[in-house]
C-alpha positions as CSV (number, residue, x, y, z in Angstrom):
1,X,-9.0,26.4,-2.5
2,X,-5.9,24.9,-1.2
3,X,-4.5,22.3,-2.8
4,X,-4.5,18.2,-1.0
5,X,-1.8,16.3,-0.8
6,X,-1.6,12.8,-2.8
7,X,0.6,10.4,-2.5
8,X,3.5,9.4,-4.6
9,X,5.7,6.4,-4.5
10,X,9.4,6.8,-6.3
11,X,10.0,3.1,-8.5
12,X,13.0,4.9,-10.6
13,X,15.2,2.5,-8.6
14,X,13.4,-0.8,-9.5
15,X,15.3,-2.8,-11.3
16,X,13.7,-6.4,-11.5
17,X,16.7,-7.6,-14.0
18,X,18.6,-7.9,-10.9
19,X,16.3,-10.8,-9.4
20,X,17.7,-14.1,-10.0
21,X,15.0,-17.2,-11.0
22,X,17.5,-19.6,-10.4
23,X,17.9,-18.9,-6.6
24,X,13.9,-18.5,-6.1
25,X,13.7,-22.0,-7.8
26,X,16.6,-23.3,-5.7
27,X,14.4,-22.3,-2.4
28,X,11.0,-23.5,-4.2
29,X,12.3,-26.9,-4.6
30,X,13.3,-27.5,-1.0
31,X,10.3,-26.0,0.4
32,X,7.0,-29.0,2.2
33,X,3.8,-28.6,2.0
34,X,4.1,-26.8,5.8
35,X,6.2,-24.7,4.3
36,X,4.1,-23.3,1.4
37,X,1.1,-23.4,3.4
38,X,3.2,-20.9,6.0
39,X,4.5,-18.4,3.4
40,X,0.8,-18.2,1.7
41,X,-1.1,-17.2,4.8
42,X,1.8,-14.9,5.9
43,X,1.8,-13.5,2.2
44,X,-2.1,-13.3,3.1
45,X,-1.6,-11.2,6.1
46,X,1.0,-9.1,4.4
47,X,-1.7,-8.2,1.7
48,X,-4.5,-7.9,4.1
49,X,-2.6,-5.4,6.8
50,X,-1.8,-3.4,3.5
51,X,-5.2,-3.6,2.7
52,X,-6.1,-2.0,6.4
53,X,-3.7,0.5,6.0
54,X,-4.9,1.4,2.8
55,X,-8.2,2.5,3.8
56,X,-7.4,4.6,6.8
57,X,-4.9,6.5,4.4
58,X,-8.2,7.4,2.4
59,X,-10.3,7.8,5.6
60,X,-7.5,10.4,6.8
61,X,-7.6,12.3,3.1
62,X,-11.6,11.8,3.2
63,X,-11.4,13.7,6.4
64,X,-8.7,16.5,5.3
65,X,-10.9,16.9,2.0
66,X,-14.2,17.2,4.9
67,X,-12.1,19.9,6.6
68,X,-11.0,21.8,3.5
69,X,-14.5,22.0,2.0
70,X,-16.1,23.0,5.4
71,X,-13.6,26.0,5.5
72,X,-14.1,26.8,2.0
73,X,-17.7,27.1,2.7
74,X,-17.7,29.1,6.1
75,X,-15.3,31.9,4.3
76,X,-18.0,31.7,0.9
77,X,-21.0,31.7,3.0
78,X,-19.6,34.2,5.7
C-alpha cells in the first residue's frame, strides 16, 4: 500500500528569546478600546480562516486516503 503524505511544519528556527516584552507593552499601553476591539476580531478571523483551511487540508487527505484504498481494493479483489 503506498504510503500518504502528512504534513510537517520545521520550528528549529523559533527562537521566542528574541521577542521583546517591553516593546509589546510599549504598543499595549497606547492602544483604545477601538483599538483592542479591532485587533481581537481580526485575531478572530485570522484563527477562524486557519480554522477553514484546516479542514479542507483533511477533506483533501480524507479523499487521497478514499482513492488509495479504492485502488488497493480493485487490484486485491481483481
Amino acid at each position: 500500500m503506498p504510503a500518504l503524505p502528512t504534513p510537517s511544519f520545521d520550528l528549529t528556527g523559533l527562537d521566542l528569546t528574541r521577542l521583546d516584552l517591553r516593546r509589546v507593552e510599549t504598543v499595549l499601553a497606547g492602544a483604545t478600546a477601538g483599538t483592542v476591539t479591532k485587533v481581537a476580531r481580526d485575531a478572530a478571523f485570522v484563527a477562524i480562516g486557519f480554522g477553514v483551511l484546516a479542514i479542507q487540508g483533511v477533506q483533501l487527505r480524507r479523499r487521497a486516503v478514499e482513492k488509495t484504498v479504492a485502488a488497493w481494493l480493485r487490484n486485491v479483489t481483481g
